[in-house]
C-alpha positions as CSV (number, residue, x, y, z in Angstrom):
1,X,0.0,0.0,0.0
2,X,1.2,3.5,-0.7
3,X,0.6,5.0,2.8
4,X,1.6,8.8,1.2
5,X,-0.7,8.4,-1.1
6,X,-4.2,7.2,0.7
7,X,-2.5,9.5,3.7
8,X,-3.7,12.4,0.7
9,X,-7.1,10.8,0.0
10,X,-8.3,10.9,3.7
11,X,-7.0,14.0,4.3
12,X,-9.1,15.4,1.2
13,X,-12.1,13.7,2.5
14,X,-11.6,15.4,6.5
15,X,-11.3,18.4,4.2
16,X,-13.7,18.7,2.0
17,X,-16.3,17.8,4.4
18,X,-15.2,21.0,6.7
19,X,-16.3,23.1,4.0
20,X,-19.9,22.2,3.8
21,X,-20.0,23.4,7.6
22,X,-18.6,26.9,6.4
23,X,-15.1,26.8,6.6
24,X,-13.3,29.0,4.5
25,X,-10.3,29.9,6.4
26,X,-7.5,27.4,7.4
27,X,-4.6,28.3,9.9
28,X,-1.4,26.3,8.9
29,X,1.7,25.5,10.9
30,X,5.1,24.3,9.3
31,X,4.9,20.4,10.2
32,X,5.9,17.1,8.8
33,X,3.5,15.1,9.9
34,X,0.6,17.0,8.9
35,X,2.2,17.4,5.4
36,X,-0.8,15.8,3.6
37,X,-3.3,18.0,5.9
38,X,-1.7,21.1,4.3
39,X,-1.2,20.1,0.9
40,X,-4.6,19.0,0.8
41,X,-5.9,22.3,2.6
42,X,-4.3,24.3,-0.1
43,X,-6.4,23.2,-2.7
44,X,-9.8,24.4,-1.5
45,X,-9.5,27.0,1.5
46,X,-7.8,30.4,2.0
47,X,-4.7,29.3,4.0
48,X,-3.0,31.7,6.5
49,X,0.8,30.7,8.0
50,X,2.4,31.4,11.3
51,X,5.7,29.9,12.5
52,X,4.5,29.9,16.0
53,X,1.3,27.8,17.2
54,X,0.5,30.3,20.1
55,X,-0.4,32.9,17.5
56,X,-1.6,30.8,15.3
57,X,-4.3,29.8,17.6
58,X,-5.2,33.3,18.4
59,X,-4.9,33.9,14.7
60,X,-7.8,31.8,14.0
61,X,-9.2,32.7,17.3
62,X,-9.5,36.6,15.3
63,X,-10.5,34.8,12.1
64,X,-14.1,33.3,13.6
65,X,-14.6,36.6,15.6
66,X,-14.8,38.4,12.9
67,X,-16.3,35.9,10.3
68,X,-18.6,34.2,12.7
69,X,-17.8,31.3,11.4
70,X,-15.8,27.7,12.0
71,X,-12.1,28.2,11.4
72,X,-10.1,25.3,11.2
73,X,-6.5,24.8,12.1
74,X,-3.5,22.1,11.2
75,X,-0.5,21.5,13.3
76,X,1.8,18.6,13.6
77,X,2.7,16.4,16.4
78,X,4.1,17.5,19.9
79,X,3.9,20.3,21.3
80,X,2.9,21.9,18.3
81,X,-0.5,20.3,19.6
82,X,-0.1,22.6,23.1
83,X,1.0,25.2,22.3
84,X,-3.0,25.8,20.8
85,X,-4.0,25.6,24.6
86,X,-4.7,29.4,24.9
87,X,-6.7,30.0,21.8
88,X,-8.9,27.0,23.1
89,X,-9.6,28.0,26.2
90,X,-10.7,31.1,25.1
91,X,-13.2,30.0,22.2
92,X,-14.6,27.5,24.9
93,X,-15.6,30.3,27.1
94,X,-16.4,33.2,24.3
95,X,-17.8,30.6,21.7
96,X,-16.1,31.3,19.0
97,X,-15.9,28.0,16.6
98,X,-12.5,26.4,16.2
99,X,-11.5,23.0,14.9
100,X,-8.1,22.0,15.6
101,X,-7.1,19.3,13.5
102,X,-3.8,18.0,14.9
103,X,-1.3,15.1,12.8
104,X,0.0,12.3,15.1
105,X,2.5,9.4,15.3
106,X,0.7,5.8,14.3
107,X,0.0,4.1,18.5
108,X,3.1,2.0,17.8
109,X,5.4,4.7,18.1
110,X,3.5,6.5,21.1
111,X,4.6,5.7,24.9
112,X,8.0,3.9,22.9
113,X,10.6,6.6,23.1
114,X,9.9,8.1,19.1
115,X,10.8,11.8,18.0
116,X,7.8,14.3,18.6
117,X,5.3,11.7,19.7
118,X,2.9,12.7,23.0
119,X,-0.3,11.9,23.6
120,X,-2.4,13.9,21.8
121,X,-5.7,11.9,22.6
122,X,-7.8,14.1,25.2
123,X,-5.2,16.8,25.3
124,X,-7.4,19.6,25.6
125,X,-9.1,18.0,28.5
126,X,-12.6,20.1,29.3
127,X,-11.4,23.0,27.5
128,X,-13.1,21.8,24.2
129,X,-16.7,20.9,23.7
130,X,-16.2,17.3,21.4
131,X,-13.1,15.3,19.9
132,X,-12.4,12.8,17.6
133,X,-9.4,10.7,17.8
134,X,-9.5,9.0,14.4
135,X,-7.9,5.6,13.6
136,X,-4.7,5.5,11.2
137,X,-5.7,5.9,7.8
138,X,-6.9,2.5,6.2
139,X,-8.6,2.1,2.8
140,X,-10.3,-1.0,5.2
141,X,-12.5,2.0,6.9
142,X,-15.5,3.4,4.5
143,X,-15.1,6.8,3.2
144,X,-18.6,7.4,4.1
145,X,-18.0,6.4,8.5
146,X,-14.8,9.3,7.6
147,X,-17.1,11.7,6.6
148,X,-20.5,10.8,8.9
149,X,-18.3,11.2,12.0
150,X,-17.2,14.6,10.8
151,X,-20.5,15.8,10.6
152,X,-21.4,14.3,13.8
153,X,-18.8,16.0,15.8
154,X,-19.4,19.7,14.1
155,X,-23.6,19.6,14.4
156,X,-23.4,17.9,18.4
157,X,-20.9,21.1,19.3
158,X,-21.8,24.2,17.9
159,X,-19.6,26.3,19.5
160,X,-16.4,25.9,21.3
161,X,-13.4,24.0,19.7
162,X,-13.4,20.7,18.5
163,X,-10.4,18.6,18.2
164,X,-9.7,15.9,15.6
165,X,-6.4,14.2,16.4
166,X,-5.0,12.3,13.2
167,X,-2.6,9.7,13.1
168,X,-0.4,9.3,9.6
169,X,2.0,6.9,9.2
170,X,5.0,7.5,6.8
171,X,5.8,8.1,4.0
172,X,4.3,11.6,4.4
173,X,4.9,12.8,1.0
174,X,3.8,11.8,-2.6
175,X,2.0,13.0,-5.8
176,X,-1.8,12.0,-5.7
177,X,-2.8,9.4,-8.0
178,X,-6.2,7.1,-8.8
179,X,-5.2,4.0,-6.6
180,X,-7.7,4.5,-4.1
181,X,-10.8,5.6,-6.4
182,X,-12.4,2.6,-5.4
183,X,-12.5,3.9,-1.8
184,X,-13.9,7.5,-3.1
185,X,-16.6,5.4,-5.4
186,X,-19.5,5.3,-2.6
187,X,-19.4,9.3,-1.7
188,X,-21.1,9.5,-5.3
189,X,-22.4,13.2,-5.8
190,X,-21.2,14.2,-2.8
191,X,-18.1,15.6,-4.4
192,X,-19.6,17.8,-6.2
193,X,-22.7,19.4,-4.2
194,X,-22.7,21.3,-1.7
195,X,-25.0,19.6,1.0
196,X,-23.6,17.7,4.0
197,X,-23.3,13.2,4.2
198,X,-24.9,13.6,7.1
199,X,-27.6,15.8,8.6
200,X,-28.5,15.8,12.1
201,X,-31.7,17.8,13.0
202,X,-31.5,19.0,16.9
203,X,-35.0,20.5,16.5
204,X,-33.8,23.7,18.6
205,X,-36.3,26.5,19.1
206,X,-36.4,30.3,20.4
207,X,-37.9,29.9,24.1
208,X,-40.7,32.3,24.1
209,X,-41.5,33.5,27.5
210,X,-45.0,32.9,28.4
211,X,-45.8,35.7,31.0
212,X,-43.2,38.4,28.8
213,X,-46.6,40.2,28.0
214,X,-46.9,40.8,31.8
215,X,-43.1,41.8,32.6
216,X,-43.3,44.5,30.0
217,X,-45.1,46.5,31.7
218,X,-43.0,47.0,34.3
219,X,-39.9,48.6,35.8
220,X,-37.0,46.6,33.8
221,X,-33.6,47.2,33.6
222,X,-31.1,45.7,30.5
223,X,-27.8,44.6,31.1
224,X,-26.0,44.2,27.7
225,X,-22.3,42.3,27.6
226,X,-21.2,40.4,24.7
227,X,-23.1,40.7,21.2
228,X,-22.6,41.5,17.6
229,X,-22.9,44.6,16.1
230,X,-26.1,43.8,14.7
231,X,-27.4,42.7,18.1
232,X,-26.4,45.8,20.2
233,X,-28.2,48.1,17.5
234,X,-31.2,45.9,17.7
235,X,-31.1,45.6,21.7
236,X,-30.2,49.2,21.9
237,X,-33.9,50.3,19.9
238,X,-35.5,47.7,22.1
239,X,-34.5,48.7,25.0
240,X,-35.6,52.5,24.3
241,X,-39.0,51.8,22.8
242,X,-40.1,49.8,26.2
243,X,-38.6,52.5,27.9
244,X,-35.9,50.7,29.8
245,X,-32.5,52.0,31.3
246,X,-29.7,50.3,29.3
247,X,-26.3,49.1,31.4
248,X,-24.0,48.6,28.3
249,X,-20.7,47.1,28.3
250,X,-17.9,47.7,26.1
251,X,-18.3,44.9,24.2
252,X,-22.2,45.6,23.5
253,X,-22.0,47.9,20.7
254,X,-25.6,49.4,21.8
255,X,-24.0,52.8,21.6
256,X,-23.3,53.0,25.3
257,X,-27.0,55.0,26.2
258,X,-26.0,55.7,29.6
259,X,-21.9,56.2,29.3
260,X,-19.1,55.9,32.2
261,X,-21.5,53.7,34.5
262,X,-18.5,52.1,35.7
263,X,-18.2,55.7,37.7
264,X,-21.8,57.1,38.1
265,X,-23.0,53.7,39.3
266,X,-21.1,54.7,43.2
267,X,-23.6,57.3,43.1
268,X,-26.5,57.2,45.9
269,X,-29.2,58.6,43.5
270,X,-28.8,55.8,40.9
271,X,-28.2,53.3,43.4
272,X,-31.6,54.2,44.9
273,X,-33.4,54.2,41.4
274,X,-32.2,51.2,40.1
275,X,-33.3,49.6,43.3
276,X,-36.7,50.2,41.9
277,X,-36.1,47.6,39.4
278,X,-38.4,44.5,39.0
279,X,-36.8,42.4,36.3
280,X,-33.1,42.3,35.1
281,X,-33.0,41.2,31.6
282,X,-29.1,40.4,31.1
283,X,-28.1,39.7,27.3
284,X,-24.4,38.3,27.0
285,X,-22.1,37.4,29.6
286,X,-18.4,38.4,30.4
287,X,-18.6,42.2,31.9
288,X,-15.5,44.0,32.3
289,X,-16.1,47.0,34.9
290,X,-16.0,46.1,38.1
291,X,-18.6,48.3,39.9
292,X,-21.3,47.4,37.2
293,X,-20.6,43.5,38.3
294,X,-20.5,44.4,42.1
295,X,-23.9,46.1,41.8
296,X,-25.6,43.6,40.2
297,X,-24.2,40.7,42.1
298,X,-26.1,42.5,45.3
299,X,-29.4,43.5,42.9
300,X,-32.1,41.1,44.0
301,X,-35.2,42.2,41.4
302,X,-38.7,40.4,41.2
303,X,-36.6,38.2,38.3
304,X,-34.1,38.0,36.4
305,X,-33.5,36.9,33.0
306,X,-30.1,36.0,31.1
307,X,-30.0,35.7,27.4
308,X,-26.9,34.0,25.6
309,X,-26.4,31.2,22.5
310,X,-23.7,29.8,24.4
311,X,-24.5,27.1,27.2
312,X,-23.5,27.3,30.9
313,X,-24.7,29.6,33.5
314,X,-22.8,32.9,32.9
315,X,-24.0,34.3,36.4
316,X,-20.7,34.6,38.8
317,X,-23.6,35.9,41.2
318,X,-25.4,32.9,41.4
319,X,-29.0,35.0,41.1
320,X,-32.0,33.0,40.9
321,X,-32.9,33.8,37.1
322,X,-33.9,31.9,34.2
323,X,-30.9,31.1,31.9
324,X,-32.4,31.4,28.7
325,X,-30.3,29.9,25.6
326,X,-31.1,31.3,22.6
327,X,-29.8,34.0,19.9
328,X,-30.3,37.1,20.9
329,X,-31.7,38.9,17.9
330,X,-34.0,35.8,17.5
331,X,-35.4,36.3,21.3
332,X,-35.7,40.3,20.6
333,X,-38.0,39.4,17.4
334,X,-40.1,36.4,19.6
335,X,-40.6,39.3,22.7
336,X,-41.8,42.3,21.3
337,X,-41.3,45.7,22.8
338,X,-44.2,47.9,23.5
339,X,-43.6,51.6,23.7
340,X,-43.6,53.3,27.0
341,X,-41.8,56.3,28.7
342,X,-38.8,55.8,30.5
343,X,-39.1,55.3,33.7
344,X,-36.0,56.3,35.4
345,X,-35.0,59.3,33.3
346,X,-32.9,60.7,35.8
347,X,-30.2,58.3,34.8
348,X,-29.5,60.2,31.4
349,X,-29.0,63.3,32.8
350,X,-26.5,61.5,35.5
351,X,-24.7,59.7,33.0
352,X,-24.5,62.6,30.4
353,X,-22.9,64.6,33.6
354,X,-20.8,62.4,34.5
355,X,-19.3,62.0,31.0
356,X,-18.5,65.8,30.4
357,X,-16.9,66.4,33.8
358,X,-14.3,63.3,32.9
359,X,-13.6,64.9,29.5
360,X,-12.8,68.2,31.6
361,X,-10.8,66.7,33.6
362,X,-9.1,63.9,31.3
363,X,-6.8,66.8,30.1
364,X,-3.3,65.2,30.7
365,X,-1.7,63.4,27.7
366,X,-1.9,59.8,28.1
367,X,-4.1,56.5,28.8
368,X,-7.0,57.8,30.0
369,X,-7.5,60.5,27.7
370,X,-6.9,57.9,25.3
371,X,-9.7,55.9,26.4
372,X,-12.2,58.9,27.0
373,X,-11.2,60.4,23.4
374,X,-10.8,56.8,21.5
375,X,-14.6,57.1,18.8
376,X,-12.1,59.9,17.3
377,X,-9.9,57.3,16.3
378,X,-12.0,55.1,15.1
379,X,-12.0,54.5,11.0
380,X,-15.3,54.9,8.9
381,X,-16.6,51.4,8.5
382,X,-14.1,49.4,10.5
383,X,-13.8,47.8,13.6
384,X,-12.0,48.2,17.1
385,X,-10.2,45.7,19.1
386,X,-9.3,46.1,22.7
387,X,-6.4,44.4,24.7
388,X,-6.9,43.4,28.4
389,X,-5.6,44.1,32.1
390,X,-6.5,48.4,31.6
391,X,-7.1,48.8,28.5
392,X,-10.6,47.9,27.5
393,X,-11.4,49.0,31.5
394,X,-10.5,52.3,30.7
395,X,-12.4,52.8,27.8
396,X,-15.3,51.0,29.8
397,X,-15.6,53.1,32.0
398,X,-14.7,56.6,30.0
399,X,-15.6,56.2,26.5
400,X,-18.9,56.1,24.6
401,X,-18.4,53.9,21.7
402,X,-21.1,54.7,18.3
403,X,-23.2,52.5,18.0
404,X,-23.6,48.9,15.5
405,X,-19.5,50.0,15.5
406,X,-17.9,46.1,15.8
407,X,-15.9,45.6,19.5
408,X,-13.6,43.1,19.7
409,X,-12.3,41.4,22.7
410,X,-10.3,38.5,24.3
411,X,-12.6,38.7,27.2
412,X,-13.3,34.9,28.2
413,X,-10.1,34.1,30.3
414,X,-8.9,38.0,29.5
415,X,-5.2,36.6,29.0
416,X,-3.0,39.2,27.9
417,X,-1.3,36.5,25.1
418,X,-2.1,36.1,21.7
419,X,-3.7,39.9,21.4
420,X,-1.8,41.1,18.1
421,X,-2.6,37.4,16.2
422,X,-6.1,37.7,17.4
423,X,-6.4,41.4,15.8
424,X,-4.7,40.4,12.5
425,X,-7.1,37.9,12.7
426,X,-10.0,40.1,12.6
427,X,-8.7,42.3,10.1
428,X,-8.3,39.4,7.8
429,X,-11.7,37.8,8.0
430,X,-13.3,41.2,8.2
431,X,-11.2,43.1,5.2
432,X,-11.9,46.9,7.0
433,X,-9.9,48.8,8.6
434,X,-8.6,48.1,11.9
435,X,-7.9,49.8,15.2
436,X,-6.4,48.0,17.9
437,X,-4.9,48.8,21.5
438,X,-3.1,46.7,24.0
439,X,-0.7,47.3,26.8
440,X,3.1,47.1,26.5
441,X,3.5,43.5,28.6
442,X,1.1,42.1,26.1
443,X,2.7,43.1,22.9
444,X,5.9,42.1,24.5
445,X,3.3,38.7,24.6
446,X,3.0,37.9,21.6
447,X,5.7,40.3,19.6
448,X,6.3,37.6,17.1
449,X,2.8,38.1,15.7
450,X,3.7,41.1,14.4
451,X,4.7,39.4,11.4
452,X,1.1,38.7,10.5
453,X,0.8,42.6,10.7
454,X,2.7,42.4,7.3
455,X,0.3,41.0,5.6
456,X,-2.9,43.0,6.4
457,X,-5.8,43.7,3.8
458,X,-6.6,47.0,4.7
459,X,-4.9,50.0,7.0
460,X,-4.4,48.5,10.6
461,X,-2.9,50.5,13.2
462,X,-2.0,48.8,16.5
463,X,-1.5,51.5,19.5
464,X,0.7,50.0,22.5
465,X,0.3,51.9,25.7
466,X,4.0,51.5,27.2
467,X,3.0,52.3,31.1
468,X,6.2,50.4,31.6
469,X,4.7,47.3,32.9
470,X,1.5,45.7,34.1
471,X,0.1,48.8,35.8
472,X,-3.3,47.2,36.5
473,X,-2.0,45.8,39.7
474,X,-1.5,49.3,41.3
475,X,-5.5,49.1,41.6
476,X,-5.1,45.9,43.7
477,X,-3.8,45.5,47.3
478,X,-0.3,44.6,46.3
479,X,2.3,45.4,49.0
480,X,3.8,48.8,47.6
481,X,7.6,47.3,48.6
482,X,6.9,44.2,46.2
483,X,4.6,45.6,43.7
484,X,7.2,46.6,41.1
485,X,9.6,43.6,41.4
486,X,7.0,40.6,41.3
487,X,3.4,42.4,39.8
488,X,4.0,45.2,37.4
489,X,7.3,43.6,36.1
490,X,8.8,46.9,34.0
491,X,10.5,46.0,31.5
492,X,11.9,49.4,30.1
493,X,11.3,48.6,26.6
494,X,11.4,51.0,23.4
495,X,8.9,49.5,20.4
496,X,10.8,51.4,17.2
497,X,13.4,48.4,16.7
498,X,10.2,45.7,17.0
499,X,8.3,47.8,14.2
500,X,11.4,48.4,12.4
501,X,11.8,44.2,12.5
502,X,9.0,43.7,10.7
503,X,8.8,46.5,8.4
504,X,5.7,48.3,10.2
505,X,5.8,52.2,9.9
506,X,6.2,53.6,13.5
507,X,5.0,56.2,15.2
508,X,5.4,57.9,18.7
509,X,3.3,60.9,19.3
510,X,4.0,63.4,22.5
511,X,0.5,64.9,22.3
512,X,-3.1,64.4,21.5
513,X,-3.0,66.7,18.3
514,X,0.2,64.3,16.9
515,X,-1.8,61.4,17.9
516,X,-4.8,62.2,15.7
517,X,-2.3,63.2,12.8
518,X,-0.5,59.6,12.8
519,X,-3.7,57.9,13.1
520,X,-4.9,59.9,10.4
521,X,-2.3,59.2,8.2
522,X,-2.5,55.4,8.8
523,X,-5.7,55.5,7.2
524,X,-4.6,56.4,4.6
525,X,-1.8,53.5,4.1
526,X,-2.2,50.2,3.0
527,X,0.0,48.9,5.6
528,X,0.2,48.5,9.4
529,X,1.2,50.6,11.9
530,X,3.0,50.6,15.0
531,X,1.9,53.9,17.5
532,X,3.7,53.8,20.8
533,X,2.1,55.9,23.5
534,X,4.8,56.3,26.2
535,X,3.0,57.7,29.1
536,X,3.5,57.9,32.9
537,X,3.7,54.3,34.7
538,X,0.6,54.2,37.1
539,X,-0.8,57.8,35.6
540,X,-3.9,55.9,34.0
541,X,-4.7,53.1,36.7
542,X,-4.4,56.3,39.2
543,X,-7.2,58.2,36.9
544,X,-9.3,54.9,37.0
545,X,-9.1,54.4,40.4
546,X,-10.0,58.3,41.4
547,X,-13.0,58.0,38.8
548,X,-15.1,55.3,40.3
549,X,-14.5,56.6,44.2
550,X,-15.8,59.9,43.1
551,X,-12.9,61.8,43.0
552,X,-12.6,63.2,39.5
């Protein structure tokens, strides 16, 4: 038998069936033993390369953000396999779709001592929602069981990763031929349609609550987290025509009705009118300010309602609620909105307040203005992508994003690796312009991804905010003697030779007017760029912390 050979004509099949589950895009590691993966990927997807599997992962990771759709990713044997660990996490708690299709040594040379062989079977341990551990590649095993138990795994876990480990024996590499037609024959038309082997029909349905007509009419409050563009707009005109206040986070793209609540919330007077609420109608999970999630962990309304597609319970509170799972624009169109007046009005004026005495006092050159200033930025018809630790907290709490305007976020574990490959990621799938900013520590993360900046589709300009270090840890208790040495870490970094590296054009403004000026010019270049913000270490967590005690 000519292993190379029939090692092509499975892979083809494990391919080809991917595609009628819409994937387009394919992530692809150097690797021998996935050799006929890749050469067979290459043939009917658009393939994307990284040398290093972390990013690669968080590549992909960027790629179904932005495409909503499965993206699919080859590595070889080892710790090739690991090194994906990140990117999975994340997609198993944000819900992006990944399939990880990882190459493997035959069993015999597993457990015996052989080059690059671990075991790969159940190597993502909880972190993925279904595997598939196929057998070594025998024309003995139907084509059509190959292709069945493909569309098995991707319709019984639709969202999360997937992992299908794949053992190939050598030789790895050959020219295709018609040996194996035979074991093609019984696929038929399925070659050359477009419709899946196998169908499985879960019968699903949008809940529809029963007493909604009653609840309507009352005091609610909407707590928006994480959505789509197209969601946010609709929940946003939703939530005004029933006449609801709107608690949007960062990731909502609802426009932000009631901006900086993540500083007026402290406030007695809203406290005491949101304490009038009698149903809390959350949509989307993962909230990034910290006062919005410590008032709401003590709100105890009439009920409580939480709306996500993705399972689990998404409640760190623990409220007694009804977890509802369903897609949120579906929901909105099952529960109708019937027009009333706002009931807690109060609440606009507060938050429109509270918003122009931060712009006042955000006058000093760095972070913070940033943050508060950052829909200036923004490019016509693009999207925005926010790093962790205090970044996206800043702008949280200070900015009001426009909006429908895309958000993007690593916001499930909130690791500060794999932030530049997840925003190249996005600008690929997306093709629009791209704004991105992260903190210096994580580009320092992942500053080997900045050779997917080099390949970018339209202008993408990356700001890092060098605070010198991990400055979000001057919010915590850390002991003030230690703080530097074992939290913030400084490394005392300059970015021009990184950007210089990789041939990015390079930028670093000493005021807000030179700011807008680079940024300005960026859009107008079909390449990526680089702006360093050097500002004062703790100047912006200092800002942050002053804000939501009331003392700016």
């Amino acid at each position: 038998m000519s292993h190379s050979i029939f090692n092509r004509s499975w892979a083809a099949v494990i391919l080809h069936a991917l595609t009628r589950h819409g994937v387009e895009h394919i992530c692809i590691a150097a690797g021998s033993r996935s050799a006929p993966l890749t050469l067979e990927a290459g043939k009917r997807m658009i393939c994307h390369t990284h040398f290093d599997e972390r990013g690669l992962g968080h590549l992909a990771l960027g790629l179904a953000k932005a495409s909503r759709q499965p993206v699919a990713i080859i590595v070889t044997s080892g710790t090739a396999v690991a090194n994906l660990y990140p990117a999975v996490i994340e997609a198993s708690l944000t819900g992006e779709r990944l399939i990880v299709i990882s190459a493997d040594r035959p069993p015999e040379l597993i457990d015996c001592g052989a080059n690059q062989a671990i075991g790969q079977t159940g190597i993502f341990a909880s972190h993925i929602s279904g595997s598939l551990n196929l057998p070594r590649p025998s024309p003995d095993i139907p084509a059509r069981w190959l292709v069945s138990a493909i569309d098995a795994l991707l319709q019984r876990h639709s969202s999360g990763a997937v992992h299908i480990n794949c053992p190939l024996a050598e030789p790895l590499y050959g020219e295709e031929g018609e040996t194996f037609q035979r074991w093609y024959d019984p696929l038929g038309r399925w070659w050359h349609d477009d419709q899946r082997w196998l169908t499985l029909d879960d019968g699903q349905s949008t809940p529809v609550m029963s007493d909604w007509h009653s609840w309507r009419q009352r005091r609610g409050l909407i707590v928006a987290g994480k959505m789509s563009a197209e969601e946010g707009e609709r929940l946003a005109a939703w939530a005004a025509e029933l006449g609801w206040p709107l608690l949007a986070d960062v990731q909502s793209q609802t426009g932000m009705p009631l901006p900086c609540a993540e500083v007026w919330l402290r406030e007695p007077h809203a406290r005491e009118t949101l304490s009038q609420t009698q149903i809390i109608v959350q949509f989307g999970g993962h909230l990034t300010g910290k006062n919005v999630t410590s008032w709401l962990a003590a709100a105890q309304p009439d009920a409580w309602w939480l709306i996500d597609p993705l399972p689990g319970r998404l409640d760190p509170a623990h409220h007694r609620s009804r977890r509802i799972k369903a897609g949120i624009a579906a929901w909105l169109a099952a529960h109708p909105a019937v027009a009333h007046p706002c009931w807690a009005p109060s609440l606009t004026t507060l938050a429109n307040e509270t918003q122009t005495r931060l712009r006042r006092k955000l006058t000093q050159f760095g972070e913070a203005r940033l943050a508060a200033l950052l829909p200036a930025l923004l490019p016509p018809e693009g999207s925005l992508f926010l790093g962790n630790s205090l970044t996206i907290r800043l702008v949280d709490a200070f900015a009001q994003l426009p909006a429908g305007y895309p958000v993007f976020a690593n916001r499930g574990a909130s690791g500060i690796d794999g932030l530049i490959s997840t925003a190249a990621g996005i600008q690929r799938a997306s093709q629009k312009p791209l704004l991105a900013a992260i903190g210096d520590l994580s580009a320092l993360y992942d500053l080997n991804s900045l050779a997917l900046l080099r390949q970018v589709t339209a202008p993408l300009v990356l700001i890092v905010v060098n605070n010198n270090g991990g400055r979000i840890f001057s919010l915590l208790p850390t002991p003030l003697e230690q703080r530097e040495r074992f939290f913030a870490m400084p490394q005392q970094v300059d970015f021009s030779a990184a950007a210089a590296m990789f041939a990015l054009r390079y930028h670093q403004p000493q005021d807000w007017t030179s700011l807008l000026s680079a940024v300005e010019q960026a859009w107008l270049s079909e390449k990526a760029t680089l702006i360093e913000l050097r500002v004062e270490d703790c100047q912006g967590a200092s800002l942050l912390a002053a804000a939501v005690k009331g003392d700016v």
